[in-house]
N, CA, C and O atoms as a Maestro MAE file, in Angstrom:
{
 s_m_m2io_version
 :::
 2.0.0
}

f_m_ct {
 s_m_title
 :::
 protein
 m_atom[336] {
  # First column is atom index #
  i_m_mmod_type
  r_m_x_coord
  r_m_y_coord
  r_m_z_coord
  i_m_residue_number
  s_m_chain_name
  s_m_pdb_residue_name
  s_m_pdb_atom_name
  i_m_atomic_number
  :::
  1 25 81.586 71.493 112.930 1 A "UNK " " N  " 7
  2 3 82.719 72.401 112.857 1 A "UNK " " CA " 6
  3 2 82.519 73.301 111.628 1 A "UNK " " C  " 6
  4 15 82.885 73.071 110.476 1 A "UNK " " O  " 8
  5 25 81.882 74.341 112.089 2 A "UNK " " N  " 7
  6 3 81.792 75.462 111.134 2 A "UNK " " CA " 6
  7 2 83.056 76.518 110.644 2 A "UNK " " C  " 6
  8 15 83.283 77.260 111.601 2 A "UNK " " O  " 8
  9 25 83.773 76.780 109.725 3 A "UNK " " N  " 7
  10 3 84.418 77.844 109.447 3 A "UNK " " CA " 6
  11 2 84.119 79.515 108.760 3 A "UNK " " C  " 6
  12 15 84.189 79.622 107.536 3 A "UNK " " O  " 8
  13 25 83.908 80.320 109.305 4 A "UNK " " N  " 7
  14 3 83.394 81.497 108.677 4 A "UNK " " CA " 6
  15 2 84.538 82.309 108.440 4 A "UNK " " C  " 6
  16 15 85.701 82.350 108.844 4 A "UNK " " O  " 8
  17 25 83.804 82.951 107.637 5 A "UNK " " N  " 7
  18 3 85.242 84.123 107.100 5 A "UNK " " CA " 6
  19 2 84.354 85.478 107.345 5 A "UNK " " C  " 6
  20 15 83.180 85.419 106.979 5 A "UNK " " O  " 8
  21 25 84.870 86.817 107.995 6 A "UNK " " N  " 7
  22 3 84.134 88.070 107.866 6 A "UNK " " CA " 6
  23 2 84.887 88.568 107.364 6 A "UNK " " C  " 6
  24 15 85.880 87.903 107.069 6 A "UNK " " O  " 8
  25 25 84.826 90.511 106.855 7 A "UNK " " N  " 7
  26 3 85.686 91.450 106.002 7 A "UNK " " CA " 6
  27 2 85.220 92.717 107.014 7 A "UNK " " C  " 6
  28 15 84.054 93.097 106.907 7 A "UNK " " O  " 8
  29 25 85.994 93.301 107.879 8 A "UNK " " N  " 7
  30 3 84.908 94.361 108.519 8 A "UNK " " CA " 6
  31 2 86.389 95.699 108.420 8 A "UNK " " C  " 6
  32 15 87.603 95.546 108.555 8 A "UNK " " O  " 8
  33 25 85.570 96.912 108.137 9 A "UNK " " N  " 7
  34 3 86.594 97.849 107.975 9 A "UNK " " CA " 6
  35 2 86.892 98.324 109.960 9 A "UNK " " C  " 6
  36 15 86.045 98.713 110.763 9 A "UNK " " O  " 8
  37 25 88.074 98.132 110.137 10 A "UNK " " N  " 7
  38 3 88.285 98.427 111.406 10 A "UNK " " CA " 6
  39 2 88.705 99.709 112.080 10 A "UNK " " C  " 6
  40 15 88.440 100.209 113.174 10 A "UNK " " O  " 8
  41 25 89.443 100.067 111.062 11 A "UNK " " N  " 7
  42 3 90.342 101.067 111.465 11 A "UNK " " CA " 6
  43 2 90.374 102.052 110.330 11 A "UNK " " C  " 6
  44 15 91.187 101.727 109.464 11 A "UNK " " O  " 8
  45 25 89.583 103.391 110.044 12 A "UNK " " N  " 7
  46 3 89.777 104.761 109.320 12 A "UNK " " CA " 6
  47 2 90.524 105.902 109.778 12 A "UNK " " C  " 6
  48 15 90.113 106.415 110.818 12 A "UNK " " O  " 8
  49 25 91.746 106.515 109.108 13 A "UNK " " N  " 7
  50 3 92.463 107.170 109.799 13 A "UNK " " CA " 6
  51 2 92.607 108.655 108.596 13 A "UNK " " C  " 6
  52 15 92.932 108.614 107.409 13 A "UNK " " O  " 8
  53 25 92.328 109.558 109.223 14 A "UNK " " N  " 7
  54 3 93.158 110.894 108.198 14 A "UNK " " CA " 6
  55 2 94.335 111.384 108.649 14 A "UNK " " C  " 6
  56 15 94.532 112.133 109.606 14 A "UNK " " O  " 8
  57 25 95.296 110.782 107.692 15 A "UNK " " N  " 7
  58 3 97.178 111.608 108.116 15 A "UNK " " CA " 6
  59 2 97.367 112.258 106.780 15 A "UNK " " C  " 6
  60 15 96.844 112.021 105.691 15 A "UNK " " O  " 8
  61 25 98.219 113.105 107.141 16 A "UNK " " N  " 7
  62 3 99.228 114.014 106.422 16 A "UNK " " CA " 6
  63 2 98.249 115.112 106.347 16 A "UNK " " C  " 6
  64 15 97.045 114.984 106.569 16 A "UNK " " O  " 8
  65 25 98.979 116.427 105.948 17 A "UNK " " N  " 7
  66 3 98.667 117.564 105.515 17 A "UNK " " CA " 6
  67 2 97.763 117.068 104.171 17 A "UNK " " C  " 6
  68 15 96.956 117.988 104.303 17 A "UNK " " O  " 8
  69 25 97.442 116.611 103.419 18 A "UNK " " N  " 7
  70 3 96.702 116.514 102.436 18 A "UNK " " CA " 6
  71 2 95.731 115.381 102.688 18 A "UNK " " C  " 6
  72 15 95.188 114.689 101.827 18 A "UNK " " O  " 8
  73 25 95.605 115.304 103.897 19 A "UNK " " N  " 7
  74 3 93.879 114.736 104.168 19 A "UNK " " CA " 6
  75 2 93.690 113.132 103.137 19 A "UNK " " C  " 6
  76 15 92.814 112.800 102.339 19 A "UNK " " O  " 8
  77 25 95.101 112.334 103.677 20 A "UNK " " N  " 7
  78 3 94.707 111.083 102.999 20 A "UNK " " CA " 6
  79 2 93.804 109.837 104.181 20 A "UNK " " C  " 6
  80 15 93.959 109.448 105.339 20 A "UNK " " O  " 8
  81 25 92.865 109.579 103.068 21 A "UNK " " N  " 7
  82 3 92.042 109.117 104.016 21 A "UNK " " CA " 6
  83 2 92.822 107.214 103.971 21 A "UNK " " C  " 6
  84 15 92.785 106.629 102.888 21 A "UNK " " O  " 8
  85 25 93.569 106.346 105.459 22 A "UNK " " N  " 7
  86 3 94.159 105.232 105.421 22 A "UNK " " CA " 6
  87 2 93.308 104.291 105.752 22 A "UNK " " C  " 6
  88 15 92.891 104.419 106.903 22 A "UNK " " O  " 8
  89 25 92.909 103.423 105.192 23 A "UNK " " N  " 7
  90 3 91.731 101.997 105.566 23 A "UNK " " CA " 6
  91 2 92.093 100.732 106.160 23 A "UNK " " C  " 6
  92 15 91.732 99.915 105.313 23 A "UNK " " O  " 8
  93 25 92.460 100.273 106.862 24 A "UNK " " N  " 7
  94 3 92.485 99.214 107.765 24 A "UNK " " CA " 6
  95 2 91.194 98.430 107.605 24 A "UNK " " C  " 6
  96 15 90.176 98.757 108.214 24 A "UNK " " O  " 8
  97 25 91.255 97.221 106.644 25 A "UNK " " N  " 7
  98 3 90.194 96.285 106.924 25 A "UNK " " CA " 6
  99 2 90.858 94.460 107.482 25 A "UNK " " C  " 6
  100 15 91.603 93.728 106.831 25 A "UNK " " O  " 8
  101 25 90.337 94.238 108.650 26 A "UNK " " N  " 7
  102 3 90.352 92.744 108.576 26 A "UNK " " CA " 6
  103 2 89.280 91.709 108.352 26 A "UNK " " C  " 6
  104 15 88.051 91.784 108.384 26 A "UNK " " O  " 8
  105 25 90.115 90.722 108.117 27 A "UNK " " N  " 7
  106 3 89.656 89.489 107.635 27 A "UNK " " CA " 6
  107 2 89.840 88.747 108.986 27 A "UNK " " C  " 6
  108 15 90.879 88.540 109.613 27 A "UNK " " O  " 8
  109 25 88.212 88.305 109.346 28 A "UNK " " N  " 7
  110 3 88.252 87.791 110.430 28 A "UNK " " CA " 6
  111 2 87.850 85.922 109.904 28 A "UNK " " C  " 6
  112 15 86.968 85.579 109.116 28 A "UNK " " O  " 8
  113 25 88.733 85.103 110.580 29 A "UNK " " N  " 7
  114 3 88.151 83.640 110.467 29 A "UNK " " CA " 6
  115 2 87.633 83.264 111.726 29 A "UNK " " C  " 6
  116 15 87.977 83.611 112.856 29 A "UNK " " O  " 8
  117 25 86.606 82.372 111.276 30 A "UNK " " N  " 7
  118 3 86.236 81.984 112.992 30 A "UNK " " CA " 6
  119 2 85.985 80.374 112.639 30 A "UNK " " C  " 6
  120 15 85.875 79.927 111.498 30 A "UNK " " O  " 8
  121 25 85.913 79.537 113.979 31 A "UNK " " N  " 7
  122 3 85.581 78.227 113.898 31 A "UNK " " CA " 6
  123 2 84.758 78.657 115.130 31 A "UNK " " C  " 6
  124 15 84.935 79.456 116.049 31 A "UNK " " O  " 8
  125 25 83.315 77.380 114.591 32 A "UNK " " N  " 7
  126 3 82.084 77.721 115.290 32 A "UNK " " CA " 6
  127 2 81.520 78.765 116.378 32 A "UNK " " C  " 6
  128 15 80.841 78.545 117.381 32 A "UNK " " O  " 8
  129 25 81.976 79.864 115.901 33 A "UNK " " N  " 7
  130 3 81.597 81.326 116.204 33 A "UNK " " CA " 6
  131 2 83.203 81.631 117.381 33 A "UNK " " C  " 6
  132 15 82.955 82.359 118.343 33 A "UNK " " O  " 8
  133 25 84.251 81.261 117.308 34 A "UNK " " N  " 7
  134 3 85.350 81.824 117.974 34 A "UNK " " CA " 6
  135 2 86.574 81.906 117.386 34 A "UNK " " C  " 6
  136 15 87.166 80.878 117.055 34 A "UNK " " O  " 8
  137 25 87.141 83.236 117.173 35 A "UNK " " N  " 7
  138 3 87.983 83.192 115.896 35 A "UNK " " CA " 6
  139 2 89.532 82.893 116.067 35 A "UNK " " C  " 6
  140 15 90.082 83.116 117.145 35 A "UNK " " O  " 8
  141 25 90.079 82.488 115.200 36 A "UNK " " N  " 7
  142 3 90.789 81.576 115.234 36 A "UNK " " CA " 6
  143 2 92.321 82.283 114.475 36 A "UNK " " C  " 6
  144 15 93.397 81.705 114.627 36 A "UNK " " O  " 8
  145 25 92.215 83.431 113.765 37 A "UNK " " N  " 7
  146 3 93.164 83.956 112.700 37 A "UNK " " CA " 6
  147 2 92.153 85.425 112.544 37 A "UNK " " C  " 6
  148 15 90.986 85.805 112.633 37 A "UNK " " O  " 8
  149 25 93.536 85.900 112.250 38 A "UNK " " N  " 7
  150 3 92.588 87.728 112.143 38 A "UNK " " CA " 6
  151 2 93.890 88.016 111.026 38 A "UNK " " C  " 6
  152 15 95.006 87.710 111.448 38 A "UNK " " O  " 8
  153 25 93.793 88.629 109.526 39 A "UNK " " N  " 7
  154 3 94.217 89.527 109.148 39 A "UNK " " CA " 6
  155 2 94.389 90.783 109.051 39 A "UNK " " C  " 6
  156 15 93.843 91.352 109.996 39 A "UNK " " O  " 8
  157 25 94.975 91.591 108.236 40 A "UNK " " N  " 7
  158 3 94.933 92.871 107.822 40 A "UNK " " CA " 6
  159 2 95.515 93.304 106.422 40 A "UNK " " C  " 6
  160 15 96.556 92.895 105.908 40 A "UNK " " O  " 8
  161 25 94.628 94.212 105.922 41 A "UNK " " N  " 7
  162 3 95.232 95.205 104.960 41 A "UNK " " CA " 6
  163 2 94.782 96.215 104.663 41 A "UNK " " C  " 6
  164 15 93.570 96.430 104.700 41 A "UNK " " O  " 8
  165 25 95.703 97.119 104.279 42 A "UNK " " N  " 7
  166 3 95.459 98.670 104.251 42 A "UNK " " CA " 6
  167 2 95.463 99.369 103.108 42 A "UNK " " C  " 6
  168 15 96.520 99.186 102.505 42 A "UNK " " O  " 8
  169 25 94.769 100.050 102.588 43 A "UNK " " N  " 7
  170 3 94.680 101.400 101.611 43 A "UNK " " CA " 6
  171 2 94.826 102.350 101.995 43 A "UNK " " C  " 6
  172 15 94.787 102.671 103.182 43 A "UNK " " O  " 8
  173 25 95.128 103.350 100.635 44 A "UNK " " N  " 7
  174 3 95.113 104.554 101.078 44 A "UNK " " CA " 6
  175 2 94.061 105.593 100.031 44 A "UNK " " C  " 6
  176 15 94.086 105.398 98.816 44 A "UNK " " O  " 8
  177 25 93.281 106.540 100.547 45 A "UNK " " N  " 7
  178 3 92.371 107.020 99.201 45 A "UNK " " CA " 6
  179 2 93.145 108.659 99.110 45 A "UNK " " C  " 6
  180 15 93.034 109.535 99.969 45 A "UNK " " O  " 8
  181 25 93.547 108.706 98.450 46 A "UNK " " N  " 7
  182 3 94.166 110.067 98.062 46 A "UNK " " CA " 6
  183 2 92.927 111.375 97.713 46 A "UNK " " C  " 6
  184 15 91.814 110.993 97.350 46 A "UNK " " O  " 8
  185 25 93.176 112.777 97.837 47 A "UNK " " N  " 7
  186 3 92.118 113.552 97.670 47 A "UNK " " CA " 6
  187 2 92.262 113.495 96.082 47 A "UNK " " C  " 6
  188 15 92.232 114.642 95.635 47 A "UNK " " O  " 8
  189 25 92.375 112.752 95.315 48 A "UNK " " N  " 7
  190 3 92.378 112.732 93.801 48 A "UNK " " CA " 6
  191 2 91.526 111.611 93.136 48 A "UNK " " C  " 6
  192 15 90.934 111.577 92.056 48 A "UNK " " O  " 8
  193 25 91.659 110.720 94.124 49 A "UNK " " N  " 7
  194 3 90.985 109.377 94.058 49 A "UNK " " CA " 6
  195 2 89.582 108.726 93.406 49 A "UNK " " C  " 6
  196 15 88.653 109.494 93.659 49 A "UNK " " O  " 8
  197 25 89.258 107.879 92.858 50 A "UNK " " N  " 7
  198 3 87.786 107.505 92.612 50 A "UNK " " CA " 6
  199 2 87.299 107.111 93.555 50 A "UNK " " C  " 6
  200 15 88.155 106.256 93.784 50 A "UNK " " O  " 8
  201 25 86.555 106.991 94.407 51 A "UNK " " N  " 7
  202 3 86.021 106.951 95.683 51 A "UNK " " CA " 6
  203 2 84.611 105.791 95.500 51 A "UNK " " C  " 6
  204 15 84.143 105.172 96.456 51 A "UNK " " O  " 8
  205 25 84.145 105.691 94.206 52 A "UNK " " N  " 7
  206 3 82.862 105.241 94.320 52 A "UNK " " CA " 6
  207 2 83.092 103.661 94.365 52 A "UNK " " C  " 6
  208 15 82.174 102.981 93.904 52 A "UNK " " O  " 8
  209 25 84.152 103.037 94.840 53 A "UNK " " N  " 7
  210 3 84.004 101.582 95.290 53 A "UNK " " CA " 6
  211 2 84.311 101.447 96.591 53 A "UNK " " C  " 6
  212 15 84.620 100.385 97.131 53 A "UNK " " O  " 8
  213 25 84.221 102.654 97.181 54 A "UNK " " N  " 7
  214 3 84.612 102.419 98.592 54 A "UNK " " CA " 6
  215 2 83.115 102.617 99.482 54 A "UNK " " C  " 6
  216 15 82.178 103.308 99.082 54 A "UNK " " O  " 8
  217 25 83.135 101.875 100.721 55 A "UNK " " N  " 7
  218 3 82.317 101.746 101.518 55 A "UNK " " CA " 6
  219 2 81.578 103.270 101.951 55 A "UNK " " C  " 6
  220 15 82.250 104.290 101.802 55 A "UNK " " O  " 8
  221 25 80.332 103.353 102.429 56 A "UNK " " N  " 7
  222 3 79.990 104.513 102.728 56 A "UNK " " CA " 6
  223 2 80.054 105.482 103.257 56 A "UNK " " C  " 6
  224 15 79.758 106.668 103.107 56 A "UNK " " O  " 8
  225 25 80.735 104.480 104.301 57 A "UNK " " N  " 7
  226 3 81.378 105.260 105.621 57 A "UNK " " CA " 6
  227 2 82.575 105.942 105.044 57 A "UNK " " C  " 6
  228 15 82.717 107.136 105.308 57 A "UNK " " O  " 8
  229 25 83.684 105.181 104.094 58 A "UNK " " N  " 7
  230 3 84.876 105.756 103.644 58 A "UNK " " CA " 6
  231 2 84.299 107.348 102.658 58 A "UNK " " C  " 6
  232 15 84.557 108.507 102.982 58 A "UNK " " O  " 8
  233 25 83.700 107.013 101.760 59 A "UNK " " N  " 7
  234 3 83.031 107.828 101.010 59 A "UNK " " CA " 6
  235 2 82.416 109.073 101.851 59 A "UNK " " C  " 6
  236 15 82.560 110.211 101.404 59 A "UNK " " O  " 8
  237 25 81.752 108.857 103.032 60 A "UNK " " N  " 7
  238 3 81.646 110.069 103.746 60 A "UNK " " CA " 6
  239 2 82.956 111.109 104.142 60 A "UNK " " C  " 6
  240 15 83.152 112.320 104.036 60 A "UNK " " O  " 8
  241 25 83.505 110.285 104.506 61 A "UNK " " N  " 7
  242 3 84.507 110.392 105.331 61 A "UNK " " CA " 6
  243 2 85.838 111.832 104.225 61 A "UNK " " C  " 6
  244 15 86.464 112.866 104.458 61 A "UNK " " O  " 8
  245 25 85.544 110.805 102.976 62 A "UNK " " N  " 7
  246 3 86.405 111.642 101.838 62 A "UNK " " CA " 6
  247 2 85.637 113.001 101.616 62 A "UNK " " C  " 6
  248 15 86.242 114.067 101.498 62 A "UNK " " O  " 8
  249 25 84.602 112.919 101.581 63 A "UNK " " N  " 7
  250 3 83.805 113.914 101.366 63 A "UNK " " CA " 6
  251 2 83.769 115.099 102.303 63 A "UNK " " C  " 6
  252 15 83.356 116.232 102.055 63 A "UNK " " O  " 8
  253 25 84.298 114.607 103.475 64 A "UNK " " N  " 7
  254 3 84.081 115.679 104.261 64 A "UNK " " CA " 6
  255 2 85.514 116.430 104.207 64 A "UNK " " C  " 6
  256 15 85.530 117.649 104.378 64 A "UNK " " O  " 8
  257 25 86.375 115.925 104.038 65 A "UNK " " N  " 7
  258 3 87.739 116.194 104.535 65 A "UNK " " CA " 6
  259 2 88.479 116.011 103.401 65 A "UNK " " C  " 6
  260 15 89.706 115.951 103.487 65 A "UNK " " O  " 8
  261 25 87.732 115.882 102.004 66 A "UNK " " N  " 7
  262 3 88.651 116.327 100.470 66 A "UNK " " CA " 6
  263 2 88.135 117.471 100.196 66 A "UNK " " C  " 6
  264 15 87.489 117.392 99.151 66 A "UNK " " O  " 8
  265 25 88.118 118.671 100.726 67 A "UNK " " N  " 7
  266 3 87.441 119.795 100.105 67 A "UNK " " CA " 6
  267 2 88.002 120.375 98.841 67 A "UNK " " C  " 6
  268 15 89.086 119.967 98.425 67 A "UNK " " O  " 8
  269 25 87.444 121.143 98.317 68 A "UNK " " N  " 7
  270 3 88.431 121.700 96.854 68 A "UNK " " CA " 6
  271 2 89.225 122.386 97.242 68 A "UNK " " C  " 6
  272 15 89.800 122.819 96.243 68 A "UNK " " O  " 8
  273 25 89.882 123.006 98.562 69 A "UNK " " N  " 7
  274 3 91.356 123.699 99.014 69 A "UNK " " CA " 6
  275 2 91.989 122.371 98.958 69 A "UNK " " C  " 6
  276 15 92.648 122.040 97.972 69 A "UNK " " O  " 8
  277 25 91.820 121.594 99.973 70 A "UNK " " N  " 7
  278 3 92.473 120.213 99.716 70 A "UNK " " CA " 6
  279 2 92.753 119.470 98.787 70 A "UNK " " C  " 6
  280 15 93.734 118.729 98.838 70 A "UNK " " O  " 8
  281 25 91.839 119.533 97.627 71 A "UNK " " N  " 7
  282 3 91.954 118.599 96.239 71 A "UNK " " CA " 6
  283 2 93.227 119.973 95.843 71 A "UNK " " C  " 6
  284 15 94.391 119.657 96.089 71 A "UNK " " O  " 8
  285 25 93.067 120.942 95.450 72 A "UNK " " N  " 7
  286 3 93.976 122.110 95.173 72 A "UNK " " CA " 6
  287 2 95.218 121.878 95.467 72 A "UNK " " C  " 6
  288 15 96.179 121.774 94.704 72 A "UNK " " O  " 8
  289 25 95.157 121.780 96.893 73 A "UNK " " N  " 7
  290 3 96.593 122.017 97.770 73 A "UNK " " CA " 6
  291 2 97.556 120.582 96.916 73 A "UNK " " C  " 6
  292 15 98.720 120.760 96.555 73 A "UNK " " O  " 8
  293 25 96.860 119.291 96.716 74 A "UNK " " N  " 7
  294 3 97.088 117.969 96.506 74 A "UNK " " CA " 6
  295 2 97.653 118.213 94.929 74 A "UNK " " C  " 6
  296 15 98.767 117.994 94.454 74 A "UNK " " O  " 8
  297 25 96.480 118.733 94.345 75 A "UNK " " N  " 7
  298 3 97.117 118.776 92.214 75 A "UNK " " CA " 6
  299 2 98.766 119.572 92.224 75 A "UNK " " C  " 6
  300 15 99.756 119.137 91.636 75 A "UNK " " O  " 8
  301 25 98.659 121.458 93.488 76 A "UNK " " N  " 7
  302 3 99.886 121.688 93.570 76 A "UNK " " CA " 6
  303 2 101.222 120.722 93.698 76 A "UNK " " C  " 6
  304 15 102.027 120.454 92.806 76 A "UNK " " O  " 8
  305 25 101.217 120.281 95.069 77 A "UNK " " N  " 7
  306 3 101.922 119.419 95.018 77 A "UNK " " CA " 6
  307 2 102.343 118.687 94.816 77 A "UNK " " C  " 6
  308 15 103.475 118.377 95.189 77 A "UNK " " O  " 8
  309 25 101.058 117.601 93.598 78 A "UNK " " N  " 7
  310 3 101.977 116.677 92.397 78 A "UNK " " CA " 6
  311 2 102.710 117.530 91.346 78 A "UNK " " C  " 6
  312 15 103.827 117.160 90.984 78 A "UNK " " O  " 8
  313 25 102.281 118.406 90.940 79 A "UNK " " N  " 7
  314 3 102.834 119.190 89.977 79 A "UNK " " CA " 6
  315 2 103.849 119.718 90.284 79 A "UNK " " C  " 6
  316 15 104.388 119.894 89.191 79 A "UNK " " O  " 8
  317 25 104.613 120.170 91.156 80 A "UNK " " N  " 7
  318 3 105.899 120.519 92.040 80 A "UNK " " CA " 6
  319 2 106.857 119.183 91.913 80 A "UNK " " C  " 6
  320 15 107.985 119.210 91.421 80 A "UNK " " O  " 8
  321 25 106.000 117.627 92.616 81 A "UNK " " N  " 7
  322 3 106.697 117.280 92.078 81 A "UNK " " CA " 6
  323 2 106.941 116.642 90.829 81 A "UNK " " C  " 6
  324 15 107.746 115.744 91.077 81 A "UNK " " O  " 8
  325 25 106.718 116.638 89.841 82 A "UNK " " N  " 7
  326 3 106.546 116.712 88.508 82 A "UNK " " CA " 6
  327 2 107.807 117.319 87.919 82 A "UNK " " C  " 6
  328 15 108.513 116.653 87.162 82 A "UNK " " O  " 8
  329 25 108.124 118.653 88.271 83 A "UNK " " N  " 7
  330 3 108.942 119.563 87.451 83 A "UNK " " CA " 6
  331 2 110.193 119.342 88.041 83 A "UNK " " C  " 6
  332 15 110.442 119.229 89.241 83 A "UNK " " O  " 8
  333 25 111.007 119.288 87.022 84 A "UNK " " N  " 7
  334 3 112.289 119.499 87.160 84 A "UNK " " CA " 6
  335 2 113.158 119.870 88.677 84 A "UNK " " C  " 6
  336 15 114.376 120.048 88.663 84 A "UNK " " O  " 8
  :::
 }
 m_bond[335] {
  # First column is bond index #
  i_m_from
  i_m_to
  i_m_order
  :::
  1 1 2 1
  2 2 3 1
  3 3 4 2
  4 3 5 1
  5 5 6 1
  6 6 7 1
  7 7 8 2
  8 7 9 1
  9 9 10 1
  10 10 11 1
  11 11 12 2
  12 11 13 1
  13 13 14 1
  14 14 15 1
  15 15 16 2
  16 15 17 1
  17 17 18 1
  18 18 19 1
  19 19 20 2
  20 19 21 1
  21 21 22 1
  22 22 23 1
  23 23 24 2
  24 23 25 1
  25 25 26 1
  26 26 27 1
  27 27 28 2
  28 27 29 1
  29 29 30 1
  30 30 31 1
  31 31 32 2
  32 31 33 1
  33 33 34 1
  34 34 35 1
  35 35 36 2
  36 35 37 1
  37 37 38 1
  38 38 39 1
  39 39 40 2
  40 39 41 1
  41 41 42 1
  42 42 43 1
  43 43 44 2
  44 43 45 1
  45 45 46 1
  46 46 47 1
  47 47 48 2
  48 47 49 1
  49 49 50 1
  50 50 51 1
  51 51 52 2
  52 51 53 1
  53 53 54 1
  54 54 55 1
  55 55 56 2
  56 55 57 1
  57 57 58 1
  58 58 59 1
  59 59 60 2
  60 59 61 1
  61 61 62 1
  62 62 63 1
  63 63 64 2
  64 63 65 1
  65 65 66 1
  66 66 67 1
  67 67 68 2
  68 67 69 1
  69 69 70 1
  70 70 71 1
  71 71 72 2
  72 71 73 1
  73 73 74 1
  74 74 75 1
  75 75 76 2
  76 75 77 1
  77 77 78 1
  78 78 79 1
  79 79 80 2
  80 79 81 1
  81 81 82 1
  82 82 83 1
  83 83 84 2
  84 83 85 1
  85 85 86 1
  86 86 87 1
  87 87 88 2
  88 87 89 1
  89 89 90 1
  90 90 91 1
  91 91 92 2
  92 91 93 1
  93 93 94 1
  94 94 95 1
  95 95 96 2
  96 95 97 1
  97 97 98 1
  98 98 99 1
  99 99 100 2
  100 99 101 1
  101 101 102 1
  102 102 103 1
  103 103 104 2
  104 103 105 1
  105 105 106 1
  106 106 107 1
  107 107 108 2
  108 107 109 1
  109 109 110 1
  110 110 111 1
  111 111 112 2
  112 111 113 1
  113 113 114 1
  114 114 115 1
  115 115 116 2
  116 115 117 1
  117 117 118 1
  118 118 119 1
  119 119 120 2
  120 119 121 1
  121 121 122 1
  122 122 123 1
  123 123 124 2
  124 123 125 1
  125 125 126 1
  126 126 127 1
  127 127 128 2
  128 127 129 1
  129 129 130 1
  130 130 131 1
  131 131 132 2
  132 131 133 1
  133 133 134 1
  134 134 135 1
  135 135 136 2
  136 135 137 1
  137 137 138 1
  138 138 139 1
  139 139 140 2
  140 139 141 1
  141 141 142 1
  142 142 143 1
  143 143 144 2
  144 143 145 1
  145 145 146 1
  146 146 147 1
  147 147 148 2
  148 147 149 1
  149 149 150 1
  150 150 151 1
  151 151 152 2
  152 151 153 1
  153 153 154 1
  154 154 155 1
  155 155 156 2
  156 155 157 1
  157 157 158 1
  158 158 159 1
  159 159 160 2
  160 159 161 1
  161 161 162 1
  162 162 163 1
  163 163 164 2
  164 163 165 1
  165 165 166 1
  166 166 167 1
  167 167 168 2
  168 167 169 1
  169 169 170 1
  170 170 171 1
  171 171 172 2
  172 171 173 1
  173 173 174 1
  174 174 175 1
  175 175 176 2
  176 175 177 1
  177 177 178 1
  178 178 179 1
  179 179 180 2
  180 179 181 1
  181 181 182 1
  182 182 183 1
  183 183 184 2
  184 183 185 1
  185 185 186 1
  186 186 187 1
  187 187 188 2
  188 187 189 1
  189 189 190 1
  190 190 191 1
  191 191 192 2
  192 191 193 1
  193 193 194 1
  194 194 195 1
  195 195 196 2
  196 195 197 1
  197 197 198 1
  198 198 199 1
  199 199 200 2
  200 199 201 1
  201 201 202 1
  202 202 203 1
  203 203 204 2
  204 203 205 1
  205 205 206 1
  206 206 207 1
  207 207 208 2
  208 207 209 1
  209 209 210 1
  210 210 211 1
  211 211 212 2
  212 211 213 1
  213 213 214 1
  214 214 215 1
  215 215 216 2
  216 215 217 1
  217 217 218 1
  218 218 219 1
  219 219 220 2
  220 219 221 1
  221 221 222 1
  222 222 223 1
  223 223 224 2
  224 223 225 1
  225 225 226 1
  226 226 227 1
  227 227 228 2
  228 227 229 1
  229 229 230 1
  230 230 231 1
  231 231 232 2
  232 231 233 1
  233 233 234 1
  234 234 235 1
  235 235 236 2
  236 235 237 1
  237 237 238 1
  238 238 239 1
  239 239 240 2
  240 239 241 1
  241 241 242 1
  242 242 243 1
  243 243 244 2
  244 243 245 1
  245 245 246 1
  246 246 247 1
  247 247 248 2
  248 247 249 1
  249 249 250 1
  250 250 251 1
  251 251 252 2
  252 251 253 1
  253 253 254 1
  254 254 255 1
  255 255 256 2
  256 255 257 1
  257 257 258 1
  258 258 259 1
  259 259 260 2
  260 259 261 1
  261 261 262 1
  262 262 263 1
  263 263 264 2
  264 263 265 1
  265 265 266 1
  266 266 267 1
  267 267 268 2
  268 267 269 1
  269 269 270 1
  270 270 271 1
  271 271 272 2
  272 271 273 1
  273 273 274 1
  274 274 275 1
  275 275 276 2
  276 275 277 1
  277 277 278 1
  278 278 279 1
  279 279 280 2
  280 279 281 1
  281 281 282 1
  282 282 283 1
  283 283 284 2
  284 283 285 1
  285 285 286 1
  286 286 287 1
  287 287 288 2
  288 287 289 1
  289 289 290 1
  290 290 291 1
  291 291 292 2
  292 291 293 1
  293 293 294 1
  294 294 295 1
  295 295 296 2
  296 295 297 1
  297 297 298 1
  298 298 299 1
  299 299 300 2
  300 299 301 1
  301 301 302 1
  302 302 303 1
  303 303 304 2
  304 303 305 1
  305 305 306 1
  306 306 307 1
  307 307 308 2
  308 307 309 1
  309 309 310 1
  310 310 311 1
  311 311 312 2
  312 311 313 1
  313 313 314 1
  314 314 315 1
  315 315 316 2
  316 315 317 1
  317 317 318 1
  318 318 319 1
  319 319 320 2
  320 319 321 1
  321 321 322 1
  322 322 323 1
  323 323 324 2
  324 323 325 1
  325 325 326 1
  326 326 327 1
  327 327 328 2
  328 327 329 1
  329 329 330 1
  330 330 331 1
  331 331 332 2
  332 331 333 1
  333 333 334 1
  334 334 335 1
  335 335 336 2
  :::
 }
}
């Protein structure tokens, strides 16, 4: 009776007008290769974000779709809300 644990990113999503990239990874358990319990949890990488601990695929993914209009559009709108 074997128990394994996997981590596999399942689900990458881009919502909102400011191109946030949402991460869905589960945690898969299995007993002798048939799994038994499945988690989840989610991030979110903002176009402001440090990016370099994220998977490659995520890291592409930011890269394509944080452009500097987008990083722009993103600094505006913290700063909006910021002020008074």
């Amino acid at each position: 009776m074997a128990l394994t644990e996997e981590t596999v990113e399942d689900k990458i999503e881009i919502v909102s007008e400011h191109k946030f990239v949402q991460v869905r990874t589960a945690t898969v358990i299995k007993k002798d290769g048939t799994e038994i319990s499945r988690g989840y949890h989610r991030h979110v990488v903002a176009p402001d974000a440090d990016i370099s601990g994220e998977s490659a695929e995520v890291q592409a993914i930011c890269n394509a779709v944080h452009t500097d209009a987008v990083k722009a559009a993103y600094a505006a709108h913290l700063a909006e809300q910021e002020t008074p």
